[in-house]
TILUM-404301 format. One record per residue (C-alpha): residue number from 1; residue in three letters; x, y, z. Coordinates in Angstrom, 3 decimals. Each point is the difference from the previous one (the first is absolute). Last residue first. Layout:
<atoms>
num residuo u v w
NUM ALA X Y Z
...
</atoms>
This chain:
<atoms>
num residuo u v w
163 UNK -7.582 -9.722 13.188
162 UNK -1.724 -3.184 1.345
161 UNK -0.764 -1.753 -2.910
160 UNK -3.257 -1.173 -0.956
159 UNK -0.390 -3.621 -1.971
158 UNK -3.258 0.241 -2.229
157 UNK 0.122 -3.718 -1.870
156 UNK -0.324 -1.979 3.723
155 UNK 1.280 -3.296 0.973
154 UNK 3.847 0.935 -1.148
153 UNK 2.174 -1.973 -1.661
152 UNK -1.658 -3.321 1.153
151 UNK -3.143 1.213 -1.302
150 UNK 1.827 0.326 -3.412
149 UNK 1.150 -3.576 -0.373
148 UNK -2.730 -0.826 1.480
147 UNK -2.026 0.999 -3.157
146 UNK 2.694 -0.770 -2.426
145 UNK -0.912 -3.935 0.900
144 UNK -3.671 0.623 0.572
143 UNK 0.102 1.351 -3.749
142 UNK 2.042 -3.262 -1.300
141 UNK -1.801 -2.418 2.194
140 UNK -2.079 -1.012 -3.302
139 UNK 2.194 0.541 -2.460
138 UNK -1.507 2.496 -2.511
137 UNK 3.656 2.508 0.054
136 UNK -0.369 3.368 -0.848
135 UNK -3.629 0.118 -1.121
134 UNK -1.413 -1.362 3.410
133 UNK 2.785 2.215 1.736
132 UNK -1.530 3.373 -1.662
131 UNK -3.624 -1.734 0.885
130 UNK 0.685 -0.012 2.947
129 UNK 1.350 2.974 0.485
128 UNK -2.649 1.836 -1.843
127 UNK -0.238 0.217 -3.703
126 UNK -0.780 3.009 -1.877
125 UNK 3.310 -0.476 -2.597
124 UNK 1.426 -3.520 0.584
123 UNK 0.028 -1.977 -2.955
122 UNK 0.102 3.031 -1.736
121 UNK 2.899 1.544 1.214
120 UNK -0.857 3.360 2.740
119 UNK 1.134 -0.395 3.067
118 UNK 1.242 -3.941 -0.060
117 UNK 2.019 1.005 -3.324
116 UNK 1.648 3.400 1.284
115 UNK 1.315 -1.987 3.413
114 UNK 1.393 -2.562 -2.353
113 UNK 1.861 2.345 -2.446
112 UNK 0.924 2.018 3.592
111 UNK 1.319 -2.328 1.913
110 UNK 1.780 -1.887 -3.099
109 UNK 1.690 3.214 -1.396
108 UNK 1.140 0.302 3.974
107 UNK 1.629 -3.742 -0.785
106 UNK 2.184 1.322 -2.923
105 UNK -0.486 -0.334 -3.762
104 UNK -3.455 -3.117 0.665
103 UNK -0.133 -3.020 -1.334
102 UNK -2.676 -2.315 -0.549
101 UNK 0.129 -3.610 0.516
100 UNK -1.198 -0.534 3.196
99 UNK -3.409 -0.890 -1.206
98 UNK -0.605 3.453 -1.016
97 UNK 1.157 1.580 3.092
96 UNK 1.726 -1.923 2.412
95 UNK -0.151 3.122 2.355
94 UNK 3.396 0.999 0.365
93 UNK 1.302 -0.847 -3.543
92 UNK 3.183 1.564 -0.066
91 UNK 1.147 -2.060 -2.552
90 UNK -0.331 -3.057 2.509
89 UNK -0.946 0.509 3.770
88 UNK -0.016 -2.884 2.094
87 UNK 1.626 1.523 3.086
86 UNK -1.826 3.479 -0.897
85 UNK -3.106 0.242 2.426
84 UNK -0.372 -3.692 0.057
83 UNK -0.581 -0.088 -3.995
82 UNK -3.644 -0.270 0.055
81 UNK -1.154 -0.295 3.392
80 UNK 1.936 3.126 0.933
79 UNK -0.697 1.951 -2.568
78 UNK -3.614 -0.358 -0.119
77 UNK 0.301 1.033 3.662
76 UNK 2.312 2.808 -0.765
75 UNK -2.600 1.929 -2.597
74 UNK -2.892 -0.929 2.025
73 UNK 1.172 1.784 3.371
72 UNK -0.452 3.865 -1.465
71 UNK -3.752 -1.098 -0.964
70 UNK -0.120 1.716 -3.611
69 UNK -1.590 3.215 -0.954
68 UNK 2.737 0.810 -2.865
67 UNK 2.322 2.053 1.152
66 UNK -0.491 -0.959 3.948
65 UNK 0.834 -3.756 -1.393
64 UNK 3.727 1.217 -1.640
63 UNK 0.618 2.359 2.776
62 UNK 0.002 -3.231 2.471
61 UNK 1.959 -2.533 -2.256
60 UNK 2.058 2.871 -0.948
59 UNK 0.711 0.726 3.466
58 UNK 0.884 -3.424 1.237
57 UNK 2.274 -0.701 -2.929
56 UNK 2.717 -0.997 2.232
55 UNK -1.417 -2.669 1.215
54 UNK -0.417 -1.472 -2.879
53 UNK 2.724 -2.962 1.091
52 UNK -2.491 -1.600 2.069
51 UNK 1.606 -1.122 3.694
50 UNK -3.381 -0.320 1.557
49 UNK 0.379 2.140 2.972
48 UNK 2.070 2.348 -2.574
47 UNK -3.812 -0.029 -1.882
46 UNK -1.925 0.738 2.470
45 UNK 2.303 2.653 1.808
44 UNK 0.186 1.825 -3.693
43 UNK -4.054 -0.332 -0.168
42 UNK -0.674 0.919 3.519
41 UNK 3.005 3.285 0.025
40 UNK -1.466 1.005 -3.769
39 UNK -3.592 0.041 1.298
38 UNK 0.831 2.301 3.204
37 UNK 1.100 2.748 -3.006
36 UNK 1.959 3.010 1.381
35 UNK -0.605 2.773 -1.966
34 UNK 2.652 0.778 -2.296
33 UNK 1.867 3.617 0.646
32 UNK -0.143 2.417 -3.396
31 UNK -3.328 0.919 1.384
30 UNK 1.247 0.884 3.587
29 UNK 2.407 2.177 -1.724
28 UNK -2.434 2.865 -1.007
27 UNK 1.995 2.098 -2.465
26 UNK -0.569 4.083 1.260
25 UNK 3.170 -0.620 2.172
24 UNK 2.402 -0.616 -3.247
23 UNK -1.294 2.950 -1.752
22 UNK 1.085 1.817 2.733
21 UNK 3.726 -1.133 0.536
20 UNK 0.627 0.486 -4.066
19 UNK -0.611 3.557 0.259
18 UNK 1.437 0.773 3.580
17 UNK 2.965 -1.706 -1.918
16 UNK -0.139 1.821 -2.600
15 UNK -0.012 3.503 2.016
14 UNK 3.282 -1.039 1.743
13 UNK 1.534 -0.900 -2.982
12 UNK -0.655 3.590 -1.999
11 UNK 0.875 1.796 3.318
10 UNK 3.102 -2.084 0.792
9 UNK 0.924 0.441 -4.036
8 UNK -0.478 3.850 0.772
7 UNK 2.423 0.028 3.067
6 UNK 2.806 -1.749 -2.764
5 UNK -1.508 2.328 -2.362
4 UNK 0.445 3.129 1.755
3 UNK 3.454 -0.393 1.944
2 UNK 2.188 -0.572 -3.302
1 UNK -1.801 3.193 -1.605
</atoms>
């Protein structure tokens, strides 16, 4: 009896393991893998070029305008000619939203409160760029302002990596 179950527990283990080993090769790892995204390397170059604190937000920034049809450079231009990207930013206010006086629970609640707005707020809702930036701020360099601003982070919307 001493020889069986020690040689039966090999058995039992053995077979658990060939268990466990092939429902782990049906799972498709490449999709667990991020894609490399050429936007995030502009953007996060961009930004540490011009030593803006919301650097670091780089992805939300980008994720933030793909979820909601935005332009994936408007979101960091208005940020940087609002608050410099982060050196003036109060109550983690990265966009100088309401005046400057409104205040957000952590700066990625600001990305996306002010990414949801210019998609689909009022003000804003069926607008095109221009008239998003009209809206946003009626100075009258304002929209040429945030436009360079984003040419200057990359000429082109469609950026193609080279995977």
């Amino acid at each position: 009896m001493k020889r069986f179950l020690p040689s039966g527990f090999m058995i039992f283990a053995g077979v658990l393991g060939i268990a466990t080993a092939s429902v782990h090769s049906d799972q498709d790892v490449t999709k667990n893998r991020k894609k490399f995204d050429l936007r995030q390397a502009i953007l996060r170059k961009f930004l540490k070029d011009k030593n803006c604190p919301d650097q670091q937000f780089t992805e939300a920034f980008i994720a933030e305008a793909d979820a909601h049809g935005l332009d994936w450079r408007l979101l960091p231009s208005l940020a940087l000619i609002e608050t410099g990207g982060g050196r003036a930013l109060k109550g983690n206010n990265l966009f100088g939203w309401a005046n400057g006086k409104q205040t957000f629970s952590s700066i990625g609640d600001a990305i996306h409160t002010v990414a949801v707005t210019l998609a689909h707020g009022r003000a804003y809702r069926g607008k095109d760029l221009g008239g998003k930036l009209a809206a946003y701020n009626q100075g009258t360099d304002y929209g040429a302002m945030v436009l360079e601003i984003m040419r200057q982070i990359s000429p082109r919307q469609q950026v193609q990596s080279a995977d």
